[in-house]
C-alpha positions as CSV (number, residue, x, y, z in Angstrom):
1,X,-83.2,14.6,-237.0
2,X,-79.8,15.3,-235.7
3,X,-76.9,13.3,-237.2
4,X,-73.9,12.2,-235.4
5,X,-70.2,11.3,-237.3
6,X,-68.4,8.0,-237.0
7,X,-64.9,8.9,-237.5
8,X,-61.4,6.8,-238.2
9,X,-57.6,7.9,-238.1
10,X,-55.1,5.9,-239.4
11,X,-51.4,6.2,-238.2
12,X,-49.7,6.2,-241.8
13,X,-46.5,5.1,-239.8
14,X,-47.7,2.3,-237.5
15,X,-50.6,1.2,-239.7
16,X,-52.5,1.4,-236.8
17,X,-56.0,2.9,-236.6
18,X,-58.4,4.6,-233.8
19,X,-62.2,4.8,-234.6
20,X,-64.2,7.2,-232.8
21,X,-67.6,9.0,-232.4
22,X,-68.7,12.9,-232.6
23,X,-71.7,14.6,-232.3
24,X,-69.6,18.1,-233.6
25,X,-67.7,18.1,-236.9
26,X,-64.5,16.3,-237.3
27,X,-62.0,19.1,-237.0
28,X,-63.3,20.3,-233.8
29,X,-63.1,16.5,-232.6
30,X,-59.4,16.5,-234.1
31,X,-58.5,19.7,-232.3
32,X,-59.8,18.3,-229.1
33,X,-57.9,14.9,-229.2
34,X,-54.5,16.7,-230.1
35,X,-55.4,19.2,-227.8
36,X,-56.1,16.8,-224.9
37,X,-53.2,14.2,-225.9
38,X,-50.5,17.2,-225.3
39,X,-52.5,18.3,-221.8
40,X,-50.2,15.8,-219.1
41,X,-53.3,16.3,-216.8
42,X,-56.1,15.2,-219.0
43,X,-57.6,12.1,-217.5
44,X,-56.4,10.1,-220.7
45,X,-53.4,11.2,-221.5
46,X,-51.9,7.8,-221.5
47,X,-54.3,5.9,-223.6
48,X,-52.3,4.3,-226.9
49,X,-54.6,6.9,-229.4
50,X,-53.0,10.0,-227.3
51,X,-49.9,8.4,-226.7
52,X,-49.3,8.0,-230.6
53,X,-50.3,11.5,-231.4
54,X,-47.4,12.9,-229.3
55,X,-44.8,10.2,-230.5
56,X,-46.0,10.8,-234.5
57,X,-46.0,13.8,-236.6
58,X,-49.4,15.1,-236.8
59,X,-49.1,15.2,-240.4
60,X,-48.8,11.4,-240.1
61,X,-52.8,10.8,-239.4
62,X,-55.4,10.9,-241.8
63,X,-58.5,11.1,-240.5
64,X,-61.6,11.0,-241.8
65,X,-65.6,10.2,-241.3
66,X,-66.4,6.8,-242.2
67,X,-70.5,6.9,-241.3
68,X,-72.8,9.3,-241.0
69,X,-76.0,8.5,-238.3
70,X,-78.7,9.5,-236.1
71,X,-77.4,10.5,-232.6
72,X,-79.0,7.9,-231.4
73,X,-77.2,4.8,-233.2
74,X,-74.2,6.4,-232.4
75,X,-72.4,3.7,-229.9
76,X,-74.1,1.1,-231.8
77,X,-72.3,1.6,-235.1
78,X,-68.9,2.7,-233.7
79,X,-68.9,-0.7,-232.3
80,X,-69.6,-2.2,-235.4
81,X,-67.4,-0.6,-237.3
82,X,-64.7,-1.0,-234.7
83,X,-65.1,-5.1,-235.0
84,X,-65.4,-5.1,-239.0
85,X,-62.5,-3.2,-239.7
C-alpha cells in the first residue's frame, strides 16, 4: 500500500513550527515550499509558513518526517499531530 509522510519544520529562530503532509519525499516537498514562498504570484505567498521562509535563513529550518502512513490516513493524522504538538 502506498505510504504518505507527515512532515514538521521548526523555525530554530522563532521557535515556531509548520506541520505538513506529502505524498512525495520530503526534499521534493521542501523544494516546492521554498520554491513557491519566493514566487510573489503563488496563491499563498502570504501565508505565515511562506512568509517566514523569506524573512529566515533557510539554514534556520529543520525539517523533518515525524509519521509515516497510508495515503489514506493522511489528513487525519496531520490534524492530530498538528493539535498534540
Amino acid at each position: 500500500m502506498f505510504k504518505g509522510y507527515v512532515y514538521k519544520v521548526d523555525c530554530l529562530i522563532s521557535n515556531k513550527s509548520y506541520v505538513g503532509i506529502t505524498t512525495t519525499t520530503l526534499e521534493f516537498r521542501k523544494k516546492t515550499h521554498i520554491q513557491s514562498a519566493f514566487n510573489e504570484n503563488h496563491v499563498r505567498y502570504n501565508i505565515h509558513f511562506y512568509k517566514a521562509l523569506r524573512k529566515y535563513e533557510l539554514n534556520s529550518f529543520r525539517w523533518y518526517v515525524i509519521d509515516i502512513v497510508e495515503k489514506e490516513e493522511l489528513d487525519g493524522r496531520k490534524i492530530i499531530w498538528k493539535y498534540t504538538e
